[in-house]
ZADO-1210 file (C-alpha; in nm, 4 decimals, padded with zeros to 6 digits):
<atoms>
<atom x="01.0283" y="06.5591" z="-07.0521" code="UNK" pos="1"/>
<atom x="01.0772" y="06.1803" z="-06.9743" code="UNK" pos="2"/>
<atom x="01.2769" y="06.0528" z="-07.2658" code="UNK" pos="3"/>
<atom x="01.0444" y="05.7368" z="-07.4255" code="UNK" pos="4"/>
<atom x="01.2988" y="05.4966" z="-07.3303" code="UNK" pos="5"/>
<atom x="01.3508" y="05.5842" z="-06.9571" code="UNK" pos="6"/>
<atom x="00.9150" y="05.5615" z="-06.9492" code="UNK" pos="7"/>
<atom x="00.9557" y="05.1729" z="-07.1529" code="UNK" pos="8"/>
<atom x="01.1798" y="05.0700" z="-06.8694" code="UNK" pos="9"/>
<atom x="00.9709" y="05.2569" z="-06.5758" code="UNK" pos="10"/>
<atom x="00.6271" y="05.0537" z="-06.7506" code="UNK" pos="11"/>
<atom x="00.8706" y="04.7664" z="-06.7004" code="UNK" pos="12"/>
<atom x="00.9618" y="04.8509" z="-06.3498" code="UNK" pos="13"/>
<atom x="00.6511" y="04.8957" z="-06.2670" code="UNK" pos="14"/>
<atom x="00.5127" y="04.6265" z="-06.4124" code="UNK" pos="15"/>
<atom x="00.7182" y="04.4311" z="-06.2725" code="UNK" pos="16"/>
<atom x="00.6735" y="04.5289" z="-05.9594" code="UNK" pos="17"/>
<atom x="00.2374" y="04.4835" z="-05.9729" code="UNK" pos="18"/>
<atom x="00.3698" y="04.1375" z="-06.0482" code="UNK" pos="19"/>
<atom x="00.5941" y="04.1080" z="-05.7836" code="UNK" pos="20"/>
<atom x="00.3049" y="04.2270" z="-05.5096" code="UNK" pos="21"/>
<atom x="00.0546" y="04.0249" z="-05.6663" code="UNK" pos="22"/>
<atom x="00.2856" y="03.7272" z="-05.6208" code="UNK" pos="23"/>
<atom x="00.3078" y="03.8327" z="-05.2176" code="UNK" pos="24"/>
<atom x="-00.0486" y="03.9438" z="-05.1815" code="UNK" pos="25"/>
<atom x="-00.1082" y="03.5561" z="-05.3446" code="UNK" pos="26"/>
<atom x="00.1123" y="03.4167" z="-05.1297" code="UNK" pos="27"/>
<atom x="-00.0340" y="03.6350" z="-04.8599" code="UNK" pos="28"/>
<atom x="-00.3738" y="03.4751" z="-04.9259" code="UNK" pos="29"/>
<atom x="-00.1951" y="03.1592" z="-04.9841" code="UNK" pos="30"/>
<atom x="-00.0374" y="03.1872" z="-04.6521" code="UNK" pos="31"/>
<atom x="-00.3967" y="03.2899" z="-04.4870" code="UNK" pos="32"/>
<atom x="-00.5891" y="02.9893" z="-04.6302" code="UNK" pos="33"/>
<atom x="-00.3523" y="02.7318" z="-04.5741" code="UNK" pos="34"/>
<atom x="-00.4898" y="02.5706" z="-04.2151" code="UNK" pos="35"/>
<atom x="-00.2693" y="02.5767" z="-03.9477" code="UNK" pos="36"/>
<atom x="-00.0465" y="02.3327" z="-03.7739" code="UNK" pos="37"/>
<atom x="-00.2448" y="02.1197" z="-03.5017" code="UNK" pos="38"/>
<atom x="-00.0569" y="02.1987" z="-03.1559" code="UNK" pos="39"/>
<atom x="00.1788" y="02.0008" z="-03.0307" code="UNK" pos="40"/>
<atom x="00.0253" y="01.7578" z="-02.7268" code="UNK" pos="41"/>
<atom x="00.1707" y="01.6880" z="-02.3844" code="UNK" pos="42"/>
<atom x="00.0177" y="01.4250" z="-02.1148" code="UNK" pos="43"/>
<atom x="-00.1498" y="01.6160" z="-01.8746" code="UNK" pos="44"/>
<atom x="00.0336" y="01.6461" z="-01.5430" code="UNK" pos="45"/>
<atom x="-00.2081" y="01.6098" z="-01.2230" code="UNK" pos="46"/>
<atom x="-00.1827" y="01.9496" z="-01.0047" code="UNK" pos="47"/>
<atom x="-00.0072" y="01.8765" z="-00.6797" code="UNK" pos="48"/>
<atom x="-00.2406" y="01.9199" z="-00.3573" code="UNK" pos="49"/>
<atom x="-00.1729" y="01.9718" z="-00.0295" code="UNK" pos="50"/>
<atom x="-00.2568" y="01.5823" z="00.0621" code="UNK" pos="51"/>
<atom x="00.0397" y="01.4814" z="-00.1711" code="UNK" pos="52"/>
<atom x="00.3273" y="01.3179" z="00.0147" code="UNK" pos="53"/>
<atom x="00.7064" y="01.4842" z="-00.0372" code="UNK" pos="54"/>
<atom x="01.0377" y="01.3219" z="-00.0204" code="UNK" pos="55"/>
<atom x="01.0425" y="01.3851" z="00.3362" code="UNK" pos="56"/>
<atom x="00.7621" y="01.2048" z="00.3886" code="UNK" pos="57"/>
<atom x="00.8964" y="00.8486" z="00.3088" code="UNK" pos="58"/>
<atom x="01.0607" y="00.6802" z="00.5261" code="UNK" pos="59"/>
<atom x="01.2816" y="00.3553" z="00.4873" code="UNK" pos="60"/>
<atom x="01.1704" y="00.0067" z="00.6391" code="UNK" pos="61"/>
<atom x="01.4207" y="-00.1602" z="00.8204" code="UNK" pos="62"/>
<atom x="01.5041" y="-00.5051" z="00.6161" code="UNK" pos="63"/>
<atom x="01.4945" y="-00.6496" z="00.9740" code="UNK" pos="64"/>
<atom x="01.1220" y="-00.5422" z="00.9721" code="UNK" pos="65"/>
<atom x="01.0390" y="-00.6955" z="00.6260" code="UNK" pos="66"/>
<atom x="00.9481" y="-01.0145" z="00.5822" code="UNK" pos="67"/>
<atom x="00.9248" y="-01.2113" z="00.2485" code="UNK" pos="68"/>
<atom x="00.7344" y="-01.4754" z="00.1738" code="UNK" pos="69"/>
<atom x="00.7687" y="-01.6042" z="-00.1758" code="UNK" pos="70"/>
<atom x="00.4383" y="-01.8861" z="-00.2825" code="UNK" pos="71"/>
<atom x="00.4254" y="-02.1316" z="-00.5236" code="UNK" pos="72"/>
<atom x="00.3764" y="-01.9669" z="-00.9082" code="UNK" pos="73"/>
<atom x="00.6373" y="-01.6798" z="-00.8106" code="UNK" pos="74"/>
<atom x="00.3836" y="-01.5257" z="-00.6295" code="UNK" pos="75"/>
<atom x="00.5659" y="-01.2809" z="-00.3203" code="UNK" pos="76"/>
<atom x="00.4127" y="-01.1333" z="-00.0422" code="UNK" pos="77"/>
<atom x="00.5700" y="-00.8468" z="00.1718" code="UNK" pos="78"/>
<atom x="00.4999" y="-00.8114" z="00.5164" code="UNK" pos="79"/>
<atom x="00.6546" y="-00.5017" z="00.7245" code="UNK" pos="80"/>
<atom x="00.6980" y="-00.6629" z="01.1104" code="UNK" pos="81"/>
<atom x="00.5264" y="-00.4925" z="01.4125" code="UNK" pos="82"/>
<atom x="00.8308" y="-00.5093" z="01.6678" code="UNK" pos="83"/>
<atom x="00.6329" y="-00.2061" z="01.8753" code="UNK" pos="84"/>
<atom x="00.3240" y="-00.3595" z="01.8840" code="UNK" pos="85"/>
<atom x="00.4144" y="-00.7275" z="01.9686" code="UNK" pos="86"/>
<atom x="00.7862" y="-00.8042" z="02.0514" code="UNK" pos="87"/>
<atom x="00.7743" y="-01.1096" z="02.1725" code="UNK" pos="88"/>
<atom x="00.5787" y="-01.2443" z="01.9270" code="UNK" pos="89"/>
<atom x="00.7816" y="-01.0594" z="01.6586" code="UNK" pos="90"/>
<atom x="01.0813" y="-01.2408" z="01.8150" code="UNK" pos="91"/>
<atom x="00.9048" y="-01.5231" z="01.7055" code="UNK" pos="92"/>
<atom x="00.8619" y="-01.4517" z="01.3739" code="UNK" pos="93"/>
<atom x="01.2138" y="-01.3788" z="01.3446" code="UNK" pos="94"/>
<atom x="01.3438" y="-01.6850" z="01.4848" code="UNK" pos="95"/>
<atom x="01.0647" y="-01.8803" z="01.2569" code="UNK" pos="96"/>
<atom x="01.1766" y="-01.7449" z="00.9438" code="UNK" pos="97"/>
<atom x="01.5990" y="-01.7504" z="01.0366" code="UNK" pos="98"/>
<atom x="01.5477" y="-02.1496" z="01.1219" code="UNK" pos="99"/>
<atom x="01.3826" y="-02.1498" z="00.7642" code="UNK" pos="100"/>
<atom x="01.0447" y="-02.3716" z="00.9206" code="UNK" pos="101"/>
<atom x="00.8003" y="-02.1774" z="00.7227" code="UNK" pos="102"/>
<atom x="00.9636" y="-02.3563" z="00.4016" code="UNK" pos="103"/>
<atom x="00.7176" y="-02.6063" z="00.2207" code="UNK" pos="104"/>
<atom x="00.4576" y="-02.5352" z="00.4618" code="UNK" pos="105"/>
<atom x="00.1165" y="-02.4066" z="00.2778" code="UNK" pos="106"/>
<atom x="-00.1297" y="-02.1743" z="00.2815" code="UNK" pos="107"/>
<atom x="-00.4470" y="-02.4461" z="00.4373" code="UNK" pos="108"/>
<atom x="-00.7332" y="-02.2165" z="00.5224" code="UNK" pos="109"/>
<atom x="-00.9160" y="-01.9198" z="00.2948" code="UNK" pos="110"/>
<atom x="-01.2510" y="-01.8542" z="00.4547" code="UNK" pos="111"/>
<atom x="-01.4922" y="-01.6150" z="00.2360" code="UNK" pos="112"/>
<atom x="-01.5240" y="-01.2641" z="00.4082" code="UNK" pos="113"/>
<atom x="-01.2704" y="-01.3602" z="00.6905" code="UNK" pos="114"/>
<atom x="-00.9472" y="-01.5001" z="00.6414" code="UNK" pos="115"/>
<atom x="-00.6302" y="-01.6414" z="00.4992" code="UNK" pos="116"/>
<atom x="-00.4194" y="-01.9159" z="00.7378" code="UNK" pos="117"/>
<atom x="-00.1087" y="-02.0450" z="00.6567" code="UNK" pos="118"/>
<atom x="00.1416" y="-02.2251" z="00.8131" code="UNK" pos="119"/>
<atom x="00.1403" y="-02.5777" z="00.9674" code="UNK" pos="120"/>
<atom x="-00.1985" y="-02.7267" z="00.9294" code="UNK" pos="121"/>
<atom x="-00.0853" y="-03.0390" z="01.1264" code="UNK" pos="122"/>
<atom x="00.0508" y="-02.8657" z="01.4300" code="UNK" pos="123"/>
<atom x="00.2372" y="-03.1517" z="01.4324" code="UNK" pos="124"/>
<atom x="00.5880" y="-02.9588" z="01.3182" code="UNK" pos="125"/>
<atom x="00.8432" y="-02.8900" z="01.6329" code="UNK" pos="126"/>
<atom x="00.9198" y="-02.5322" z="01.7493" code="UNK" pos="127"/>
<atom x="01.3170" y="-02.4430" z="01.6656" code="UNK" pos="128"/>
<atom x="01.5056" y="-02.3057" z="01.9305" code="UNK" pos="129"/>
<atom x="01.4608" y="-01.9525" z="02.0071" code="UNK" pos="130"/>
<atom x="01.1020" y="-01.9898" z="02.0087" code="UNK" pos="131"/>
<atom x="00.8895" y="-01.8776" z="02.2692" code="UNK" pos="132"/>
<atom x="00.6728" y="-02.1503" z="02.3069" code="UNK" pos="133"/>
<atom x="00.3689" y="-01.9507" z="02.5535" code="UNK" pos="134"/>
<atom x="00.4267" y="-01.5998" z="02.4599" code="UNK" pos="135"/>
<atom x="00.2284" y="-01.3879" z="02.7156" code="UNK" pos="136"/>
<atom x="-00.0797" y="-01.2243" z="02.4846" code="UNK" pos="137"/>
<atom x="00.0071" y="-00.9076" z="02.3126" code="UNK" pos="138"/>
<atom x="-00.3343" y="-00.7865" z="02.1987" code="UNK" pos="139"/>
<atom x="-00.3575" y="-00.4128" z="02.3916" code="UNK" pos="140"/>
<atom x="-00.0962" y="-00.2259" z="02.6101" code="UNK" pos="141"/>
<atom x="-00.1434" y="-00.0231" z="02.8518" code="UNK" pos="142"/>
<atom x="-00.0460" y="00.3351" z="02.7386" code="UNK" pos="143"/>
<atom x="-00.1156" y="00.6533" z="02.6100" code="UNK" pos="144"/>
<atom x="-00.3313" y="00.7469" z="02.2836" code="UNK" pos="145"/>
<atom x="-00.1309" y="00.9664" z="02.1004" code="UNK" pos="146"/>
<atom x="-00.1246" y="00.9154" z="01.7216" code="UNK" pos="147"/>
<atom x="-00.0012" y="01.1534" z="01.4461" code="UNK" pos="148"/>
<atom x="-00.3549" y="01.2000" z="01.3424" code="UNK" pos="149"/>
<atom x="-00.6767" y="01.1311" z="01.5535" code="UNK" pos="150"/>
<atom x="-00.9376" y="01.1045" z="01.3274" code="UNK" pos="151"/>
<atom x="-01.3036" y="01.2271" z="01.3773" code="UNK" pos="152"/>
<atom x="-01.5078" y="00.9945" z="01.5079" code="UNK" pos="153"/>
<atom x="-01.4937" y="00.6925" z="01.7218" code="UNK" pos="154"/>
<atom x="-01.6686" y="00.3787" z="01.5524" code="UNK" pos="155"/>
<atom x="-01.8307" y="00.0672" z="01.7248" code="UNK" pos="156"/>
<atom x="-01.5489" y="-00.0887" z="01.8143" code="UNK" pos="157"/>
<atom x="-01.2886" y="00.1913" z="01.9842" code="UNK" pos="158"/>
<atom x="-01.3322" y="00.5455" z="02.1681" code="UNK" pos="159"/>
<atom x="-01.1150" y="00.6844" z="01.9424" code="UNK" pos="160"/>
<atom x="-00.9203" y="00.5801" z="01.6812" code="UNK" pos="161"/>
<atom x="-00.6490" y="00.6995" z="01.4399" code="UNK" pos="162"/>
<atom x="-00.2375" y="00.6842" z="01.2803" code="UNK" pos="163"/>
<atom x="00.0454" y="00.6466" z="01.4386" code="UNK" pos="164"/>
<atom x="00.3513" y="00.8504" z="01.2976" code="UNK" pos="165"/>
<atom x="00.5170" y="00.5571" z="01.1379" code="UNK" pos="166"/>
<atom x="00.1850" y="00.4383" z="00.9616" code="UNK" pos="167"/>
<atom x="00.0087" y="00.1724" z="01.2076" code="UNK" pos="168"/>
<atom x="-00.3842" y="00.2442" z="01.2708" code="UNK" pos="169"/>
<atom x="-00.4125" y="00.2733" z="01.6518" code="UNK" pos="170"/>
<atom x="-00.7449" y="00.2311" z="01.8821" code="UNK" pos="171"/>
<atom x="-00.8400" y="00.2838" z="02.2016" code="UNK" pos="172"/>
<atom x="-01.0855" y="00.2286" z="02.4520" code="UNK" pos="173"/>
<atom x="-01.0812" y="00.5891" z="02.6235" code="UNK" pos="174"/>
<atom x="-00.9265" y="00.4775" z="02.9329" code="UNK" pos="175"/>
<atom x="-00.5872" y="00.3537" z="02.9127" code="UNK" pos="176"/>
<atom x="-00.5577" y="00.1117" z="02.6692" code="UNK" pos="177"/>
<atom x="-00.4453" y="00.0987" z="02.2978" code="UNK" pos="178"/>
<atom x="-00.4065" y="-00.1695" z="02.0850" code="UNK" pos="179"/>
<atom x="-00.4030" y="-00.2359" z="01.6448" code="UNK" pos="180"/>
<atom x="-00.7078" y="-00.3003" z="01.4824" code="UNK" pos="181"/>
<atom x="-00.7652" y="-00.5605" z="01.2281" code="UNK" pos="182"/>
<atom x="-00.7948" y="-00.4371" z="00.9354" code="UNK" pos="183"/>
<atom x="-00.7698" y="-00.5462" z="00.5641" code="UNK" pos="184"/>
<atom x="-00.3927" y="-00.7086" z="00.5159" code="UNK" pos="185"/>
<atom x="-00.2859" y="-00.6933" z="00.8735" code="UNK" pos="186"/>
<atom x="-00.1180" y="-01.0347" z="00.9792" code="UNK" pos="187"/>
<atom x="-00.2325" y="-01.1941" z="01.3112" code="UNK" pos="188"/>
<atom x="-00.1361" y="-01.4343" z="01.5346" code="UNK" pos="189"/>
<atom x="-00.3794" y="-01.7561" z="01.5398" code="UNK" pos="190"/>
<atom x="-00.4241" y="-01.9197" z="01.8406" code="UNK" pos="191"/>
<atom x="-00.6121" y="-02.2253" z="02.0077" code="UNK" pos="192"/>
<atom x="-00.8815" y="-02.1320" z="02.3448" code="UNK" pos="193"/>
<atom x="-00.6134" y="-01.9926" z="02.5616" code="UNK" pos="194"/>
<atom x="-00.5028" y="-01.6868" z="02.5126" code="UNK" pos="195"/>
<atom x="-00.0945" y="-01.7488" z="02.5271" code="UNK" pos="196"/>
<atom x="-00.1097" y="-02.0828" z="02.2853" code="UNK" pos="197"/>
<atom x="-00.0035" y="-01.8539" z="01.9475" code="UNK" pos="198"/>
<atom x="00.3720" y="-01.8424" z="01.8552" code="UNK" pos="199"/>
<atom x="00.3303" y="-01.6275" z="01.5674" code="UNK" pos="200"/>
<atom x="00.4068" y="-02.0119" z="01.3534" code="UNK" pos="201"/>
<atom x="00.0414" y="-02.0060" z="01.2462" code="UNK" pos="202"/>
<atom x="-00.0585" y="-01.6564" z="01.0794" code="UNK" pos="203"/>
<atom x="-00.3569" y="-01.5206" z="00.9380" code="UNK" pos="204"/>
<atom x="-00.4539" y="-01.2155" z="00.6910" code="UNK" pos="205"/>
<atom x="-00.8031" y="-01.0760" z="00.7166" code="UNK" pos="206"/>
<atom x="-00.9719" y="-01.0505" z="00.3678" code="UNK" pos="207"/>
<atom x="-01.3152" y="-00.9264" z="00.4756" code="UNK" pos="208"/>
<atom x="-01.4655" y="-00.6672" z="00.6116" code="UNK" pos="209"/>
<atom x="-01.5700" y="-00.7969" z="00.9731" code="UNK" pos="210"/>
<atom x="-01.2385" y="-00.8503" z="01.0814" code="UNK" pos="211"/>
<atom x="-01.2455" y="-00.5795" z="01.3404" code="UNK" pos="212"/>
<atom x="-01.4354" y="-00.8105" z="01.5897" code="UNK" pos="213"/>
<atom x="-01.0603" y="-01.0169" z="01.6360" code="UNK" pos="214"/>
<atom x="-00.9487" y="-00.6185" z="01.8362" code="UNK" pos="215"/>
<atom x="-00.8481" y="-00.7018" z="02.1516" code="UNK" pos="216"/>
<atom x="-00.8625" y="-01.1096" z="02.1004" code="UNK" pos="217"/>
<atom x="-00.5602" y="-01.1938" z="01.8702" code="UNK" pos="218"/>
<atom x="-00.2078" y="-01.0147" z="01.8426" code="UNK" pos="219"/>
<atom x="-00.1057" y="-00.8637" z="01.5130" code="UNK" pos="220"/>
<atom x="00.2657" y="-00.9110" z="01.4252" code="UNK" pos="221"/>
<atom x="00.2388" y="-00.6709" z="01.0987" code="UNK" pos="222"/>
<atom x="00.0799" y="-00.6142" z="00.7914" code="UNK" pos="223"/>
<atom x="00.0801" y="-00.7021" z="00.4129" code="UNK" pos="224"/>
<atom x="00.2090" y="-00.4021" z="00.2070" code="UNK" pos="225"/>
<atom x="00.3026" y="-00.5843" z="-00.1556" code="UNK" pos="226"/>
<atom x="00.0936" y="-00.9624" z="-00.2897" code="UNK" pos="227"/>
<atom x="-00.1631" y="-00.8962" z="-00.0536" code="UNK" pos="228"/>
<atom x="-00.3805" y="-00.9817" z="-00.3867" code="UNK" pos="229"/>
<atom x="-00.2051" y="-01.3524" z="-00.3847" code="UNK" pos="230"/>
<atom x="-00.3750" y="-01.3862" z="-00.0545" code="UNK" pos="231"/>
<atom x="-00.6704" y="-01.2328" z="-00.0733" code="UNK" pos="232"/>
<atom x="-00.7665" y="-01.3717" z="-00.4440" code="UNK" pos="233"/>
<atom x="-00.7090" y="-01.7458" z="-00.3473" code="UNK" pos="234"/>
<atom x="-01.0147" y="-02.0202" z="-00.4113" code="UNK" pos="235"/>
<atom x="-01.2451" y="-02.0161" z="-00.0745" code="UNK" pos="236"/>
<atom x="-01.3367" y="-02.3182" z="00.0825" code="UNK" pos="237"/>
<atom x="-01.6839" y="-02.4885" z="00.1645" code="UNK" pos="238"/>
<atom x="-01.5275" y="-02.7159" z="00.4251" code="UNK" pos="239"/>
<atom x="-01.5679" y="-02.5930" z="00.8273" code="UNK" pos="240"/>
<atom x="-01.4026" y="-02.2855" z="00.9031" code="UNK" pos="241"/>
<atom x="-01.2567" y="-02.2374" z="00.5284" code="UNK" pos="242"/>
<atom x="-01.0056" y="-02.5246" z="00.6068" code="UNK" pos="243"/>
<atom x="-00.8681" y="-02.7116" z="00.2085" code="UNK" pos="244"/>
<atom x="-01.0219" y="-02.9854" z="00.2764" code="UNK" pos="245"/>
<atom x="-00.7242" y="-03.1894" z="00.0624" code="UNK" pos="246"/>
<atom x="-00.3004" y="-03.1258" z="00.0248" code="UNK" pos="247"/>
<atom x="-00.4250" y="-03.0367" z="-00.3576" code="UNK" pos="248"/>
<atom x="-00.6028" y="-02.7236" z="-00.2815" code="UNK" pos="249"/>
<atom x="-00.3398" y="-02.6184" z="-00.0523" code="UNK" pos="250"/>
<atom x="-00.0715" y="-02.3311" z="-00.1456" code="UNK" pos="251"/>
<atom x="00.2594" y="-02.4048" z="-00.1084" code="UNK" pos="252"/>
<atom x="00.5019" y="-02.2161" z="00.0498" code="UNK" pos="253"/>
<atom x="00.8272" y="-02.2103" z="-00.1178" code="UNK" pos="254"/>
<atom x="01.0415" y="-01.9887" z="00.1057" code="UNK" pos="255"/>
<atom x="00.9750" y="-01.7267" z="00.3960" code="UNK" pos="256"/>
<atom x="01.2579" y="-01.4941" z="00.5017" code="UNK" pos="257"/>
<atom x="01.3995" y="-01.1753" z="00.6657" code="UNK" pos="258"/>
<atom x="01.4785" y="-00.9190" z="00.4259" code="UNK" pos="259"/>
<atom x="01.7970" y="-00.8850" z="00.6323" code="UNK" pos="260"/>
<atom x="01.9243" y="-01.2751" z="00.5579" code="UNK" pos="261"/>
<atom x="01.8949" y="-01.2490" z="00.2145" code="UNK" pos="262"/>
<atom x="02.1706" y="-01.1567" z="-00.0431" code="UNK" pos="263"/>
<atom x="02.2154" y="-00.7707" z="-00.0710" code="UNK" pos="264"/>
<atom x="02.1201" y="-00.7423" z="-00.4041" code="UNK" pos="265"/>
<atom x="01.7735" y="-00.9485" z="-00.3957" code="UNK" pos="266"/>
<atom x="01.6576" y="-00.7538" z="-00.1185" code="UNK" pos="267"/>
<atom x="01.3324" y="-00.5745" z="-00.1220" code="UNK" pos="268"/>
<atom x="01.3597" y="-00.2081" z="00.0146" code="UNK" pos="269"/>
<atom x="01.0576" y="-00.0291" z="00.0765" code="UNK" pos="270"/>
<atom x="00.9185" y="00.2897" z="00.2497" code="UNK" pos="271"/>
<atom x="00.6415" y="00.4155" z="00.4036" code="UNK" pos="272"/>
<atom x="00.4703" y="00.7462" z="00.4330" code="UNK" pos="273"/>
<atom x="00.4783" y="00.9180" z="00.7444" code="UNK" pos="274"/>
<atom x="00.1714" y="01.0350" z="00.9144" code="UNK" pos="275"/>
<atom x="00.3004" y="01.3194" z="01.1534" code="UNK" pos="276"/>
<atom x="00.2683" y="01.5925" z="00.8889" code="UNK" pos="277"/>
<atom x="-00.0073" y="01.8217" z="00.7446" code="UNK" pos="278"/>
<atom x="-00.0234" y="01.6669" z="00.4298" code="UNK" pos="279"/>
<atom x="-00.1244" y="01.2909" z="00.5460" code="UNK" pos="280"/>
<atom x="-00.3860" y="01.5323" z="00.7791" code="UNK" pos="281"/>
<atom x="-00.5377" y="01.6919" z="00.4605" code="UNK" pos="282"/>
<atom x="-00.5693" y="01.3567" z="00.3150" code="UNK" pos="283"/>
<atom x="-00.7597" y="01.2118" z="00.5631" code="UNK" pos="284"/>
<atom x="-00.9699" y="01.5433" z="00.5409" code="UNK" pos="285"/>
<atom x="-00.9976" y="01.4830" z="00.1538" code="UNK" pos="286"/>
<atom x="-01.1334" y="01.1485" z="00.2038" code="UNK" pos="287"/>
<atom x="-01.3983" y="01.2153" z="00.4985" code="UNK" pos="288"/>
<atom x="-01.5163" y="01.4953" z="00.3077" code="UNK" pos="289"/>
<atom x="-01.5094" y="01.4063" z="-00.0697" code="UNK" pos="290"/>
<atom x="-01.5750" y="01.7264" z="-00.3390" code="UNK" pos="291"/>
<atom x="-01.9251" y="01.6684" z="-00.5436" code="UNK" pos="292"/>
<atom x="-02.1214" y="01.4771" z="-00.6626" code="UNK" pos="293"/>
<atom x="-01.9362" y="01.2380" z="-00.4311" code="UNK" pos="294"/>
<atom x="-02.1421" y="01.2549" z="-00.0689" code="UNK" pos="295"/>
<atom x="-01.8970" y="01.2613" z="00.2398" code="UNK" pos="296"/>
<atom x="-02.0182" y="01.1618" z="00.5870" code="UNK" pos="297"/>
<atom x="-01.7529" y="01.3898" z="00.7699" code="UNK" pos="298"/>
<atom x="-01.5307" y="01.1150" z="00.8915" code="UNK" pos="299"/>
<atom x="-01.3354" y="00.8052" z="00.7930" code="UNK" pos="300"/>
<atom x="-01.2673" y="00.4847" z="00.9697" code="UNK" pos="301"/>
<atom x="-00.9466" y="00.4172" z="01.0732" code="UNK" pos="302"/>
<atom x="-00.9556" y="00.1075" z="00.8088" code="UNK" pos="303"/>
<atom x="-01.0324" y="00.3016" z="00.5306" code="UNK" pos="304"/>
<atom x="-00.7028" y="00.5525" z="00.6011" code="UNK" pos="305"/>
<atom x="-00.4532" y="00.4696" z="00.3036" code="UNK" pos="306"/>
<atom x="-00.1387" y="00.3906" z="00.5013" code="UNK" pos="307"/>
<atom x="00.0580" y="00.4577" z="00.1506" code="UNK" pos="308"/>
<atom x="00.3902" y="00.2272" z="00.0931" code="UNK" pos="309"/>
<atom x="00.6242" y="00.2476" z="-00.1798" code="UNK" pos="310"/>
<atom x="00.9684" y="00.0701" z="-00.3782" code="UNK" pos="311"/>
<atom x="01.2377" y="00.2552" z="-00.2369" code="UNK" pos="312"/>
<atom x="01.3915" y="00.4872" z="-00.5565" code="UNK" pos="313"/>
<atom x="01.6958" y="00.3461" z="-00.7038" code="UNK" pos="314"/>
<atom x="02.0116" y="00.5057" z="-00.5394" code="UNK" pos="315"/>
</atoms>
C-alpha cells in the first residue's frame, strides 16, 4: 500500500513532468515551425577548362621590348617590340625613343576603318644618330613555317596561317616565305612609294578590319597590348587619307620611351601567354567550334586568336 503522501508527491512528480514534456514537445513544435536560416552565399567560382592558361604559361616581356608611349590626358599606350620580326627597323625604334624625338610630336592621322599615324606630320624633323636612314624592307623572310599552333584553314590572304610560341600571328605563302599579318593593334612601319623610305619614325596602328591587305607591303615593328582603346577611340577625320586637317585636332605626344630607360620603379612589366602548349591549342579549338546555340564554322582566323597579355603579379 502506497502511503497517501508518497502518491501526493508522485501526482506532483508526475505532473510535473507532463509539464515538463509539454514544454519540449512545444518547443519541439516551436523549433519545427520556426523557418530556417537562409544559407550562407558565396560568388560563384568559374570551373577551370582545359583552354585556361597556368603559371607556366606566362612569360615575362623584356623591358627592352616594351615600349611606352604616354599621350596627352594621361592616356598610355604599351607596345611589346618585334626584334625577330624586324631588327633593323626595331633598332630604329630603339634609337628613336633613347634620343627622346618622339616627344611633343602628335598623333596627325585617324582614318575610319583603317588607321592611326603618329609621329612627325611635317617630315621635316632630322633623324638622330643611330638611325638607319634606308632600312632594307622587312615585310617577309625567307624561312620555315613552324608556329606553336597552325590553325585550320588558310584564309584569302596566306596558305596557312597560325601562332608563334611567344604569341606573334605568323602567315605564309606555302612556299618559303613567312611574314606578320596586320591585324587589329599591330604597329607598322609607314612609308613613302619606295619600299626602304620607312625608319620606323612614322608608325601606324590598324583600327579596322581590312588591314590585312598592308601583308607583305609594310613592316610591323610590334603590337599594342595596353591603351590600344586611346588609339583606336580617337575622332576620325573627313580630310584626304584621315590626315587632322589643323594642330587642334592633333594628339599630342607627351613622352615615348623604353621600358628599360625608365626609373625601376615606374616601369611597366608585363607577360604574355605562351602558345606552345595544349591549353592555348584547346582554346583556339573552343573558339572555332563554339558550344550551342552559338554556330561555329570549324576554324578561326589568325586575327581573331586572343594572343592574351597580362600585369606581371607583384613579387
Amino acid at each position: 500500500m502506497i502511503h497517501p503522501r508518497l502518491l501526493a508527491a508522485a501526482a506532483v512528480v508526475t505532473a510535473a513532468a507532463a509539464i515538463g514534456g509539454a514544454t519540449a514537445a512545444v518547443t519541439a513544435i516551436t523549433a519545427a515551425a520556426a523557418p530556417a536560416p537562409p544559407p550562407v552565399q558565396t560568388p560563384p567560382v568559374a570551373a577551370a577548362t582545359p583552354a585556361d592558361p597556368v603559371t607556366a604559361d606566362w612569360v615575362a616581356i623584356p623591358d627592352d621590348e616594351l615600349l611606352v608611349m604616354t599621350l596627352a590626358g594621361n592616356r598610355s599606350v604599351a607596345i611589346r617590340l618585334a626584334p625577330r620580326q624586324a631588327p633593323t627597323h626595331v633598332a630604329n625604334v630603339r634609337a628613336l625613343a633613347k634620343a627622346r624625338w618622339w616627344d611633343g610630336l602628335s598623333v596627325y592621322r585617324v582614318q575610319e576603318n583603317w588607321v592611326t599615324q603618329w609621329g612627325d606630320q611635317s617630315e621635316a624633323k632630322p633623324m638622330p644618330a643611330g638611325v638607319a636612314a634606308r632600312p632594307a624592307a622587312e615585310y617577309d623572310a625567307a624561312a620555315a613555317f613552324a608556329p606553336a599552333q597552325r590553325l585550320a584553314r588558310g584564309d584569302a590572304y596566306a596558305a596557312a596561317s597560325g601562332i608563334t610560341a611567344d604569341g606573334w600571328p605568323i602567315a605564309t605563302d606555302g612556299r618559303g616565305t613567312v611574314w606578320t599579318p596586320h591585324c587589329y593593334g599591330t604597329v607598322g612601319v609607314a612609308r613613302d612609294t619606295s619600299p626602304d623610305t620607312g625608319t620606323g619614325a612614322e608608325l601606324f596602328m590598324p583600327i579596322g578590319g581590312s588591314a590585312r591587305r598592308l601583308d607583305r607591303n609594310y613592316t610591323i615593328v610590334g603590337r599594342v597590348i595596353e591603351g590600344a582603346q586611346w588609339l583606336s577611340g580617337l575622332p576620325r577625320s573627313d580630310a584626304p587619307l584621315g590626315m587632322y586637317a589643323s594642330a587642334a585636332e592633333r594628339l599630342p605626344i607627351l613622352s615615348v620611351r623604353l621600358a628599360s630607360d625608365m626609373p625601376a620603379a615606374e616601369r611597366p612589366h608585363f607577360q604574355y601567354r605562351a602558345a606552345d602548349n595544349a591549353r592555348f591549342a584547346a582554346m583556339i579549338a573552343a573558339r572555332a567550334n563554339p558550344k550551342p546555340p552559338m554556330v561555329g564554322l570549324g576554324g578561326v582566323d589568325v586575327c581573331d586568336v586572343p594572343l592574351a597579355v597580362r600585369h606581371a603579379p607583384a613579387g
